[in-house]
C-alpha positions in Angstrom: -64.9 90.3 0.2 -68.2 88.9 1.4 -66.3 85.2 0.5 -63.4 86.1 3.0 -66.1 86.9 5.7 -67.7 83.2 5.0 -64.8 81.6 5.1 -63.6 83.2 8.4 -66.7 82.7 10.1 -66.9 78.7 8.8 -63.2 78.1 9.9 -64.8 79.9 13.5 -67.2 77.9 13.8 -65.3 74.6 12.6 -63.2 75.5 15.4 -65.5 75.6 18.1 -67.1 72.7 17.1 -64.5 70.4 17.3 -63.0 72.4 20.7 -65.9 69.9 23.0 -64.4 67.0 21.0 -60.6 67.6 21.8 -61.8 66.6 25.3 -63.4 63.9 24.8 -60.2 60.8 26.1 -60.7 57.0 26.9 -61.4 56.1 29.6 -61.5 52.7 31.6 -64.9 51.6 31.9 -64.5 47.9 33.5 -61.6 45.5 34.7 -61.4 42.1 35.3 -61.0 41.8 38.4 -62.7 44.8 39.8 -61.6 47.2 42.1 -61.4 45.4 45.9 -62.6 42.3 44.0 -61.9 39.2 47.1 -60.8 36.2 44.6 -60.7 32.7 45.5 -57.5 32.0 43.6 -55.3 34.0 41.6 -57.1 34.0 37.7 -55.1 33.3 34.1 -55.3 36.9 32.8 -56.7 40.5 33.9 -58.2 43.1 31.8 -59.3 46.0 31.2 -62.4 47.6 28.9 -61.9 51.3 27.9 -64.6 53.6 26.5 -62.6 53.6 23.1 -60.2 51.5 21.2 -56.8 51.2 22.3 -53.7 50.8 20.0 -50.8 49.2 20.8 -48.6 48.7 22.9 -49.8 48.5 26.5 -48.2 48.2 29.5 -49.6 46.4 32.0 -47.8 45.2 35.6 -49.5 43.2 38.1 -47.7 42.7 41.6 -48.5 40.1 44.1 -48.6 40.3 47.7 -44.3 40.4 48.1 -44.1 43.2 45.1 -42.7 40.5 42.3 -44.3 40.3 39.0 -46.6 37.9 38.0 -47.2 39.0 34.3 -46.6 36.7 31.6 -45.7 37.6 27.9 -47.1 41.1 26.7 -50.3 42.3 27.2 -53.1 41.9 24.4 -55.0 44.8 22.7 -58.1 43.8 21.0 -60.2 46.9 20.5 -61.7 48.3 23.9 -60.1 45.5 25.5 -56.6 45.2 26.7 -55.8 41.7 28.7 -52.7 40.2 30.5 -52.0 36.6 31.0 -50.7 36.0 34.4 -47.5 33.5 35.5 -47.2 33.6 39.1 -47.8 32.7 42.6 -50.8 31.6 44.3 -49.8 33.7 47.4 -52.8 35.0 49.4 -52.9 38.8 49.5 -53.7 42.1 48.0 -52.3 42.5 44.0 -52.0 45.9 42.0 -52.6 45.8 38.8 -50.9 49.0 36.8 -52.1 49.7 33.3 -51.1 52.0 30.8 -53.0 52.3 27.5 -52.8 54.4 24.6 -56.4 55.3 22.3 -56.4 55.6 19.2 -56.3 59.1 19.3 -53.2 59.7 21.1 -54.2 59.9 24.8 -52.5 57.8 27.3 -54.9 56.6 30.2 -53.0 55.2 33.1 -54.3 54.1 36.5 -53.9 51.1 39.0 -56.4 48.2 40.5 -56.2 46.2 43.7 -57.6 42.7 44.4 -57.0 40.2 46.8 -57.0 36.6 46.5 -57.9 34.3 49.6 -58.0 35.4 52.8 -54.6 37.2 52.3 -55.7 40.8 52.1 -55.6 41.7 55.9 -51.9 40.2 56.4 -51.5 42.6 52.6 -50.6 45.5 55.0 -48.2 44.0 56.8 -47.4 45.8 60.8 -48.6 49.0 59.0 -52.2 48.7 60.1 -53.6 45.2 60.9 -57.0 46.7 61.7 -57.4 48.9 58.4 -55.7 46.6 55.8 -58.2 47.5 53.1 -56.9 50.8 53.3 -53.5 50.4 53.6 -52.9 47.2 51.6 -52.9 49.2 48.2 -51.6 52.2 49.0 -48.7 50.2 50.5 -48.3 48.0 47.0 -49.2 51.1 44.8 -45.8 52.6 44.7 -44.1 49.1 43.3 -46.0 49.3 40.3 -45.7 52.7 39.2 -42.2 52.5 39.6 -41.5 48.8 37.8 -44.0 50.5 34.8 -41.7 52.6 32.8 -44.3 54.6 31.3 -46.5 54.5 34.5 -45.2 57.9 35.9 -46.0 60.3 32.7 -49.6 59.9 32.5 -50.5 60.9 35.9 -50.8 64.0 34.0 -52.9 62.8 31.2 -55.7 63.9 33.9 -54.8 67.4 33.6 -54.9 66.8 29.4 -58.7 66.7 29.2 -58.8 70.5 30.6 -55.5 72.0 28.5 -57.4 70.7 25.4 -61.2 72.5 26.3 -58.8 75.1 27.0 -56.8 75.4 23.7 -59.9 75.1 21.9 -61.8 78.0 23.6 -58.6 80.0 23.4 -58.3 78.9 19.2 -62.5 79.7 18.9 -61.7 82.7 20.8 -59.0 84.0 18.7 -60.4 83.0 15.3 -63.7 85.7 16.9 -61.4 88.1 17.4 -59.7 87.4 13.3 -63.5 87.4 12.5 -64.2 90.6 14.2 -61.4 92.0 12.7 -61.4 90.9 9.4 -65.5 92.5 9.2 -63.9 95.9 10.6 -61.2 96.0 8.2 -63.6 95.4 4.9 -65.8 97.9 6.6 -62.9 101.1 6.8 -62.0 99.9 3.2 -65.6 100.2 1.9 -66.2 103.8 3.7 -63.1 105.1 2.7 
């Protein structure tokens, strides 16, 4: 009986060990370019570092100025790194670069970058908002990407991922407590009775 107790309580406690864990995700640490990065011309490749390896594949989409691609080939994982060559235009202007990456523990990280090359970002915005184009620009060229990326649209969600997994992990701690608690009450009546 007392071995039934044990192994209760060491499958509770397992369980609320590993719940702080289940949170832990990749996340994107560094790009190349950064965000709001002012290039002189437009560079050979992008990438991205994330806090974790990555496993493949990854998407990754980078628009210029007019919304066309200017990706090359598939993008390369190699570890923390993902990387894209580039094919394209050297329009001045604001790019978006869209990324989707999966770790190596299953959780898809998603999000987008915007750089400008030249002097091109303030006409980026078009009539929008000639004064504000910084703000504009990517916001204007954000929705191309995410829709051109397949996979772009699903892990918007991935955000919310990190909290449903603390959650499922307090809830599983929780009820193996309550199985503990339990278990101890039952092996109590038995012994009094």
């Amino acid at each position: 009986m007392l071995g039934l107790i044990g192994l209760l309580l060491g499958t509770t406690v397992a369980l609320l060990w590993a719940a702080p864990g289940a949170s832990a995700h990749a996340s994107l640490v560094a790009s190349n370019p950064t965000e709001g990065q002012r290039l002189d011309a437009l560079p050979a490749s992008v990438s991205f570092e994330f806090s974790e390896e990555m496993s493949e594949p990854a998407y990754v989409v980078v628009t210029g100025p007019d919304g066309s691609s200017v990706t090359s080939g598939d993008p390369e994982v190699q570890g923390a790194i993902v990387s894209q060559a580039l094919d394209g235009s050297q329009a001045a202007g604001t790019y978006t670069m869209a990324y989707r990456a999966v770790s190596a523990d299953g959780h898809p990280v998603t999000g987008q970058i915007t750089f400008t090359v030249g002097d091109g970002g303030d006409g980026g915005g078009g009539a929008d908002a000639p004064g504000d184009s910084p703000s504009p620009s990517p916001t204007a060229s954000s929705s191309a990407p995410v829709a051109s990326a397949a996979p772009a649209p699903a892990a918007d969600a991935g955000g919310d991922d990190e909290g449903f997994w603390e959650r499922r992990g307090l809830q599983v701690g929780g009820a193996g407590l309550l199985l503990l608690a339990g278990g101890g009450a039952w092996l109590v009546s038995r012994r009094t009775s």
